[in-house]
C-alpha positions in Angstrom: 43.9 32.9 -47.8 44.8 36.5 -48.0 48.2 38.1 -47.2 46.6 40.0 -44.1 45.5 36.3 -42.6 49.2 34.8 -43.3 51.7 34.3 -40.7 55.3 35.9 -41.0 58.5 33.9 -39.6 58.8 36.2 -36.7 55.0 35.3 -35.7 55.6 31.3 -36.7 58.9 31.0 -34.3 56.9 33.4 -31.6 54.1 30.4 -31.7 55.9 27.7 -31.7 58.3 29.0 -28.5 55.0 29.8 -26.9 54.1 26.3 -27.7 56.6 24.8 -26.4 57.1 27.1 -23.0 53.1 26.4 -22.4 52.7 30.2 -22.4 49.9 29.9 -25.6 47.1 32.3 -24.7 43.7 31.9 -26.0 42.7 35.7 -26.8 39.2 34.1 -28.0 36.3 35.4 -25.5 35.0 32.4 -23.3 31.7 30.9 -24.6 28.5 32.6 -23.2 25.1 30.8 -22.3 22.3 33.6 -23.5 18.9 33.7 -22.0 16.4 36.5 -21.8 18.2 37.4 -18.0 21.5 38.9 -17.8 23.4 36.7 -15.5 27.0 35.0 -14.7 27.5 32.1 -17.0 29.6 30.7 -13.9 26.8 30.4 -11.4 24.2 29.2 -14.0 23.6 25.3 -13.4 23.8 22.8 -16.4 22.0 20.0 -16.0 21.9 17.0 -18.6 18.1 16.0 -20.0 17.3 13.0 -21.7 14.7 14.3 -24.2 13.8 10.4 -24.6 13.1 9.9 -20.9 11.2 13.3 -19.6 10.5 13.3 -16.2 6.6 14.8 -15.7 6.0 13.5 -12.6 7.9 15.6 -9.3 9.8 13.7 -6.8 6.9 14.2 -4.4 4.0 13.0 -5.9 6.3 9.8 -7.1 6.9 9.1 -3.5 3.4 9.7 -2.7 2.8 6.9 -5.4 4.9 4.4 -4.0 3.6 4.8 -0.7 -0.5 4.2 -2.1 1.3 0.9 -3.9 3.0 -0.2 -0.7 -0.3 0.1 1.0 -1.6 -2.0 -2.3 1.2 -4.7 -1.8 0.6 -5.3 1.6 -3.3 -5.9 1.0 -2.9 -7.8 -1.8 0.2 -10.0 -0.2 -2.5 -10.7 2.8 -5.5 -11.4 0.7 -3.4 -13.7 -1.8 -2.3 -15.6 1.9 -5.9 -16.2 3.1 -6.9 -17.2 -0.8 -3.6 -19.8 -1.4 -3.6 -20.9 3.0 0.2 -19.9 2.4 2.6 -17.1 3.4 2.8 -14.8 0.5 5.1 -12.0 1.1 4.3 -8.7 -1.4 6.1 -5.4 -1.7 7.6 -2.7 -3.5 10.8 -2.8 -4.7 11.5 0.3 -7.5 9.2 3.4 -8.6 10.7 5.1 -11.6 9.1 6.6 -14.7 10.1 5.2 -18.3 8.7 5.4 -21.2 5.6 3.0 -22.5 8.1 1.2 -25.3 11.3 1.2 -22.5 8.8 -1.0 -20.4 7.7 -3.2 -23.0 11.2 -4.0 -24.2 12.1 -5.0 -20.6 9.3 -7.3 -20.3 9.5 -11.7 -20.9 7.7 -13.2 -23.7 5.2 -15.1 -23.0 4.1 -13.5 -19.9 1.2 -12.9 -17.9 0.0 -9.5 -19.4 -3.4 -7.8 -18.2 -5.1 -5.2 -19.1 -7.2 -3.1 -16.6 -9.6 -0.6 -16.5 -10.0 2.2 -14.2 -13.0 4.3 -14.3 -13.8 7.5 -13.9 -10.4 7.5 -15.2 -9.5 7.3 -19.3 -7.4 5.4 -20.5 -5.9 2.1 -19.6 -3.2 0.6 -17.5 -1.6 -2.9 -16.9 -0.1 -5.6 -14.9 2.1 -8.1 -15.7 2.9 -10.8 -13.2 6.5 -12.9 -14.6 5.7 -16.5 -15.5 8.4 -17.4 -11.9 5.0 -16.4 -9.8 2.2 -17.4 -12.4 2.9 -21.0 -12.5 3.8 -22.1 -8.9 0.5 -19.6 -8.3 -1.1 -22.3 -10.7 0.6 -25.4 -9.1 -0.4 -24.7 -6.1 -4.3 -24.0 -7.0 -4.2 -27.6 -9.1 -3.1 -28.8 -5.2 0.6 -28.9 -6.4 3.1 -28.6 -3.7 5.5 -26.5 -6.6 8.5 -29.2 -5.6 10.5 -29.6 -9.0 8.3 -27.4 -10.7 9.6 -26.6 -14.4 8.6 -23.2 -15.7 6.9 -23.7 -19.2 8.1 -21.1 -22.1 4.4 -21.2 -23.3 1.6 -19.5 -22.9 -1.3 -20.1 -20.4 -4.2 -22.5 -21.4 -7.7 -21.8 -20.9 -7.9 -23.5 -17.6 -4.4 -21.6 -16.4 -6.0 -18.4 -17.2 -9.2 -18.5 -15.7 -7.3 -19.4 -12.3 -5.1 -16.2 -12.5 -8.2 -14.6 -13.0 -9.6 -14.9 -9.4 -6.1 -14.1 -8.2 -6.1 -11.1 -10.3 -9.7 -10.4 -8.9 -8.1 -10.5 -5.6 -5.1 -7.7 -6.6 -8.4 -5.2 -8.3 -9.8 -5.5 -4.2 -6.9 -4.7 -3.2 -5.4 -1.6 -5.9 -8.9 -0.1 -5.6 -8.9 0.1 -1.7 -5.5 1.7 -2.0 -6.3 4.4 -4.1 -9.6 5.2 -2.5 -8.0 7.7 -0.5 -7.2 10.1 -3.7 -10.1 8.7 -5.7 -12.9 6.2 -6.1 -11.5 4.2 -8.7 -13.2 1.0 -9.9 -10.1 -1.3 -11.2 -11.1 -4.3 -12.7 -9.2 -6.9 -15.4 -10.1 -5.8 -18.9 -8.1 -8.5 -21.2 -4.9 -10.7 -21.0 -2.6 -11.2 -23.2 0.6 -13.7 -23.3 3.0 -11.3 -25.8 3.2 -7.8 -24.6 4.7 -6.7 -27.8 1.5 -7.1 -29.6 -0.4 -4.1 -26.8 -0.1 -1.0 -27.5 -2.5 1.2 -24.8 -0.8 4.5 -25.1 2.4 5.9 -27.7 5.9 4.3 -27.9 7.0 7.8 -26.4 4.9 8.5 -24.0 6.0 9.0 -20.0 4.5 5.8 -17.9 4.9 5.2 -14.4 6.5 1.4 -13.6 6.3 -0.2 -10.3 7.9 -2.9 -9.3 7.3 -5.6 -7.1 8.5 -8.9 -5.7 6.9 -11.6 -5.0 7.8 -14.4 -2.6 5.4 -17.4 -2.2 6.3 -19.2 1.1 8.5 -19.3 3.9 11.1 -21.4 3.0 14.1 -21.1 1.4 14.3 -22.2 -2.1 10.2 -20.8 -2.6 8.6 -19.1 -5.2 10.3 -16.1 -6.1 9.3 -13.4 -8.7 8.4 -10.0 -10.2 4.9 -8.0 -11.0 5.5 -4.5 -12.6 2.5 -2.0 -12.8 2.5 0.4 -15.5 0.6 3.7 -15.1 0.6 5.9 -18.3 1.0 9.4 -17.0 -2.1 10.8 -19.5 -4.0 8.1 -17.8 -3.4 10.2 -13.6 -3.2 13.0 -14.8 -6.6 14.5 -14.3 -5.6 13.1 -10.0 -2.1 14.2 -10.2 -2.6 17.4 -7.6 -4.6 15.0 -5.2 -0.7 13.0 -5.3 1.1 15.8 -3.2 1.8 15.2 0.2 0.1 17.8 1.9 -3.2 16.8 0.0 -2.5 13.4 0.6 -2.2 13.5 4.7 -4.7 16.4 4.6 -7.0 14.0 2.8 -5.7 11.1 5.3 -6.2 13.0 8.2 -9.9 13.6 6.9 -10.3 9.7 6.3 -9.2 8.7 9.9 -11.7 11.3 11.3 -14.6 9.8 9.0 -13.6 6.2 10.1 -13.4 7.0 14.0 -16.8 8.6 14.1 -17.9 5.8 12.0 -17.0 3.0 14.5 -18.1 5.5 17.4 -21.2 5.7 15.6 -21.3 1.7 15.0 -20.7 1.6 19.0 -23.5 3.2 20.2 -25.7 0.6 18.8 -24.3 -2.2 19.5 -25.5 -4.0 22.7 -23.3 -5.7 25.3 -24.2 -8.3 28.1 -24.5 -6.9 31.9 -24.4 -9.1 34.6 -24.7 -8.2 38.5 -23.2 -10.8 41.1 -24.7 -10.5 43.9 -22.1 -12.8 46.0 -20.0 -15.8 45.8 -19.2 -18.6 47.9 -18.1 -22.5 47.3 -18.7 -25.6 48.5 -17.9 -29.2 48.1 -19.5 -31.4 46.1 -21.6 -33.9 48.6 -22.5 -30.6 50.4 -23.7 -29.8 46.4 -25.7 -33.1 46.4 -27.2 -32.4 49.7 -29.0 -29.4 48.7 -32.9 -29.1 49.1 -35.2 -26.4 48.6 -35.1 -23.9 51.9 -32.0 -24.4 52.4 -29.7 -21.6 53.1 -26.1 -20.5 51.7 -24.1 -17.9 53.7 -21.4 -16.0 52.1 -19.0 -13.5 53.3 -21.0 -10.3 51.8 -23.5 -8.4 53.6 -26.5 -7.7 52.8 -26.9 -3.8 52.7 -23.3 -3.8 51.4 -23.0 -2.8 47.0 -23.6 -5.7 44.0 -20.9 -6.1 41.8 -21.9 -5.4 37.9 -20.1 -6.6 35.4 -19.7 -5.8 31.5 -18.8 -8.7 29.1 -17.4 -10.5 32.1 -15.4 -7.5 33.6 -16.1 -5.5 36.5 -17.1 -2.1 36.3 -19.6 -0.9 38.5 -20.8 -1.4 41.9 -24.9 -0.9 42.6 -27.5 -0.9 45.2 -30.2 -4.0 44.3 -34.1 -2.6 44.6 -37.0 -2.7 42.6 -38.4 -0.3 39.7 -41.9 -1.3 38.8 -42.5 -4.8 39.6 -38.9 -5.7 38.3 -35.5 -6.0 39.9 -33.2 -3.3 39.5 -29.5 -1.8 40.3 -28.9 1.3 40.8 -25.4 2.4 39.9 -23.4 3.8 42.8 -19.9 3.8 42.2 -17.1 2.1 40.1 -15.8 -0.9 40.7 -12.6 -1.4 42.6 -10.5 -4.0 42.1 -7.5 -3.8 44.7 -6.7 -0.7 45.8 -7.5 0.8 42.4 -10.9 2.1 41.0 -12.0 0.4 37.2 -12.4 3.4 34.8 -16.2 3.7 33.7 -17.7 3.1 30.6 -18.0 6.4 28.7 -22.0 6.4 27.3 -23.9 8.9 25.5 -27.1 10.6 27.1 
């Protein structure tokens, strides 16, 4: 150290009252965050990014995502019901992005690992179902009633899988209905696997979406209860990625709901429906029933000149004039039918 950088007395016993009073002033300049724009250091905002864990995916297309998997939850949950003739409850319970070796890590061993394919798409995804859903599914296939069921740490045998196959079948109806409103996506089950640490579709590093779901098989308390978790490289959406915002998404619903409403409306006008015209009604008893012989006559409280009641399916809706069109009996309708006081809206039909 040179004389010019060394401290005198004077300046040591200035320091160390300053010290000591808490008057110490730091004459260094205060640090400075450069960028290519002048502005305030104070204003800019510092935000902390995990270089490990980049987000790629914006808020809005991830709760776009979890909404198309809540749709996929709920059909699956109701197919999986109609296939088992039990209650099985489905739905989402997280949407975060991860990376592919993150979700691997958190995942049991053995498990129920599937591979699935998703053309037009590249790539590969996959669907792991824990073994607390896959064996009372199993069970209750075999005709189990899953009471005292022990969960085996083993992998599934031959027979084991090929029944988790037609549920899995089930979930590919189900994931490709729901994303038919972005794309037409043919899912179907590529491969299983029991060890998930022996699959590697995409990079240790690379961003995935994981969903989660749970799994409740029954009613009752003390039922079935477990996980599924969907993992969606992000290489793998990307090419649909701006068909995931929400303006494209309701635009694109709103276009759906239009197509399926002139569909059915279409559907409607060719289909028939069964017309009936009373002409009156009256009762009698039953010896008076017995009695009856041909000529005789039956009076009822109707005139004759006044309107026939015609009905549609077995409800009134119009009111007609009987006559005769070429050789044939005919109504002509006149008004709508009133029931009460009140007048039965019409039938809307085309021309």
């Amino acid at each position: 150290m040179s004389d010019a950088e060394m401290l005198d007395q004077k300046e040591v016993d200035a320091l160390l009252d300053a010290v000591e009073s808490g008057n110490l002033k730091d004459d260094q300049p205060p640090a400075r965050i450069f960028s290519r724009f002048r502005r305030d250091h104070e204003k800019v905002e510092i935000r902390v990014y995990d270089f490990k864990r980049p987000e790629r995916i914006g808020k809005d297309q991830m709760r776009t995502l979890r909404t198309l998997h809540e749709a996929f939850a709920r059909g699956f949950g109701a197919q999986m019901s109609g296939f088992l003739r039990s209650i099985v409850e489905v739905r989402v319970a997280s949407a975060e992005q991860m990376t592919y070796a993150e979700f691997i890590g958190s995942l049991p061993n053995p498990t129920c690992f599937t591979l699935l394919d998703c053309p037009p798409l590249g790539g590969q995804i996959c669907m792991e179902i824990s073994p607390l859903v896959v064996y009372p599914l199993v069970e209750r296939l075999l005709g189990g009633t899953n009471q005292n069921l022990m969960i085996p740490q083993r992998p599934l045998t031959g027979i084991e899988t090929r029944l988790m196959r037609r549920v899995l079948d089930l979930g590919m109806n189900a994931l490709t209905e729901a994303w038919s409103g972005v794309r037409e996506i043919d899912f179907s089950v590529a491969a299983m696997e029991s060890n998930p640490q022996l699959v590697e579709i995409v990079p240790p590093n690379e961003v995935v979406v994981m969903i989660g779901f749970e799994i409740r098989l029954g009613s009752r308390v003390g039922d079935g209860v477990g996980t599924m978790s969907l993992c969606i490289p992000y290489n793998v959406i990307e090419p649909v990625m701006d068909d995931l915002s929400t303006e494209n998404w309701f635009v694109a619903g709103d276009g759906r709901a239009r197509e399926a409403e002139e569909a059915i409306v279409s559907k409607l006008h060719d289909s028939t429906v069964q017309i009936e015209a009373t002409l009156a009604e009256t009762s009698i008893t039953l010896s008076d029933l017995g009695r009856l012989e041909v000529g005789d006559l039956l009076t009822t409280d109707r005139r004759a000149d006044q309107p026939v009641q015609v009905s549609v399916a077995g409800k009134p809706k119009f009111e007609a004039t009987l006559g005769q069109h070429r050789g044939m009996r005919a109504l002509r309708i006149v008004d709508p039918a009133k029931v009460g006081n009140s007048e039965v809206p019409t039938l809307e039909t085309g021309s």
